[in-house]
N, C-alpha and C positions, 0 to 999 in steps of 0.2 A: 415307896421304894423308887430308886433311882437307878436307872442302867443305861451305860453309856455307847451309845448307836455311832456309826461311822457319819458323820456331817461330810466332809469334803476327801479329795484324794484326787495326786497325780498318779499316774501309774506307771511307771517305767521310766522315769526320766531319766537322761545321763546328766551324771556328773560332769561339768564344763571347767570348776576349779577349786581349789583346796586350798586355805589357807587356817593353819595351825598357830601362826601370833595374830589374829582376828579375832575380837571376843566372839565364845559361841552363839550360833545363829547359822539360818540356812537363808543364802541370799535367790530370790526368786524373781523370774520377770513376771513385772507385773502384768504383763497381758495373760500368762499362765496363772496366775493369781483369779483377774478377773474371770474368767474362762472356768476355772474350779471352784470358785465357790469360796477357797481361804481368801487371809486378810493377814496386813501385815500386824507384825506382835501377836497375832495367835502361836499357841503351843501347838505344836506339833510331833507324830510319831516317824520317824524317817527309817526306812529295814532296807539294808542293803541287799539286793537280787542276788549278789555272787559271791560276797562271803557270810551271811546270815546275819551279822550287826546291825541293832537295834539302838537310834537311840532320840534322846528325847531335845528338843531345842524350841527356837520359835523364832518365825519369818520376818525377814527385812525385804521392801521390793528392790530388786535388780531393775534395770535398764528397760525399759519397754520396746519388745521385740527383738532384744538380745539372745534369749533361750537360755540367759544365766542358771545356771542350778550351781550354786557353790555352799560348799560345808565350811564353816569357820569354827576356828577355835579347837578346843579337843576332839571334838566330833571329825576332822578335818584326818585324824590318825585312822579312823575308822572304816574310810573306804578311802577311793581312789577318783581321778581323773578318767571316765571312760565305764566307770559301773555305772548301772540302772540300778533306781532306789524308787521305791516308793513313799510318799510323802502324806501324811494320814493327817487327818482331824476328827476328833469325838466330840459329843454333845450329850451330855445327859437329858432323858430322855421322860418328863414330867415338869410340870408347872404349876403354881399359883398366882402368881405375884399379878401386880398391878401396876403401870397400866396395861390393859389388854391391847395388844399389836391390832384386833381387829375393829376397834375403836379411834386409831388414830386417823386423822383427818386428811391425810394422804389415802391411804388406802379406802375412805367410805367416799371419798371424792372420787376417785376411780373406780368405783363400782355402782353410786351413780350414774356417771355418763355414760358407762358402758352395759348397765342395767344387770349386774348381777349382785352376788352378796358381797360384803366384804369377807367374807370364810372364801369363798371362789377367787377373789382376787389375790388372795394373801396363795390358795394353792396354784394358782396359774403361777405368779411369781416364781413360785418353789419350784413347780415343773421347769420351767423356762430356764430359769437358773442352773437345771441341773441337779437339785438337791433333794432330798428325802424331807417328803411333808407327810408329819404323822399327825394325824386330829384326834379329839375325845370326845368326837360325837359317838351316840350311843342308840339316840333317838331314827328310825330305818326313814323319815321324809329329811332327815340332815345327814343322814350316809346319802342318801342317794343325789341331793342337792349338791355334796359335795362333786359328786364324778361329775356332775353338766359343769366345766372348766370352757376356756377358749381361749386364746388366745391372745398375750394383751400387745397392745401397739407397744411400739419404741418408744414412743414419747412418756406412754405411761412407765414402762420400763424404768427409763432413766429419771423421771419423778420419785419413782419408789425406793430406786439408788440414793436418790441424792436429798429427798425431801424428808422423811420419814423418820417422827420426833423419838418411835421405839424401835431399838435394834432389835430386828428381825431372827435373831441366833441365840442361841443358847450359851450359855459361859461358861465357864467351869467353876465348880464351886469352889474347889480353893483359889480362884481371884477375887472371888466378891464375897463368900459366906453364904451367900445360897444360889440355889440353881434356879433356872429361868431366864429370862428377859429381863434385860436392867434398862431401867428409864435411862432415853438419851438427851441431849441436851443440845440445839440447834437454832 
């Protein structure tokens, strides 16, 4: 069974612009982007704060450091210039697939150097990021393995941004046909 947990989320942003002849999509600075955990072309839940409107699109990045938050398209009729909306992303919430995220060779090379597991570094990542890291360990000396996390450098940081041959996130299964991690290609 598969149930879908909240992965990312801005919380209160205003709306900066609206444009209704734009194909739908919600334009986002990408520093708000990076900062939250979404990504552009992910779907997204967007619920208006002031009039209850809900609706569903998926993210282009805006201008870096601009604060853009713009509704395009039909969604564009649905709120306004000056509401606060919150912008949601889901993830379902189990896996199988192959390959395992903590076999890849960025992340066992970072926990080498820095002498932990790669399960510790893939959770430091998640903490750091901001994001909800849920594990299936079961066994109580890899629960508790799990909590001894620390802190990882920048440099590791942006390695595991930019190096890392499996994407780190969960998909939706109506993009790919099943849920989990989908091999990336780098």
């Amino acid at each position: 069974m598969l149930i879908r947990l909240l992965k990312a989320k801005i919380h209160r942003a205003t709306v900066t612009f609206t444009d209704v002849n734009y194909h739908g999509s919600i334009t986002i600075d990408v520093n708000l982007l990076r900062a939250s955990g979404l990504l552009p072309n992910e779907a997204v839940l967007v619920a208006d704060c002031g009039n209850g409107n809900r609706f569903e699109t998926y993210i282009i990045p805006g201008e870096a450091g601009s604060g853009i938050i713009g509704i395009n398209g039909a969604a564009a009729r649905l709120t306004r210039v000056g509401n606060k909306v919150i912008v949601m992303a889901f993830a379902p919430l189990g896996h199988g697939l192959e390959p395992s995220v903590l076999a890849d060779p960025v992340i066992t090379g970072i926990a080498r150097r820095i002498g932990k597991t790669p399960a510790q570094v893939a959770l430091a990542w998640a903490v750091q990021r901001g994001t909800a890291a849920l594990t299936t360990s079961t066994k109580p000396d890899r629960i508790r393995e799990n909590f001894d996390i620390a802190a990882l450098p920048d440099d590791a940081m942006e390695e595991m941004r930019t190096g890392i041959a499996t994407n780190v996130r969960f998909n939706q299964v109506v993009g790919t046909g099943v849920p989990g991690f989908i091999p990336g290609t780098r």
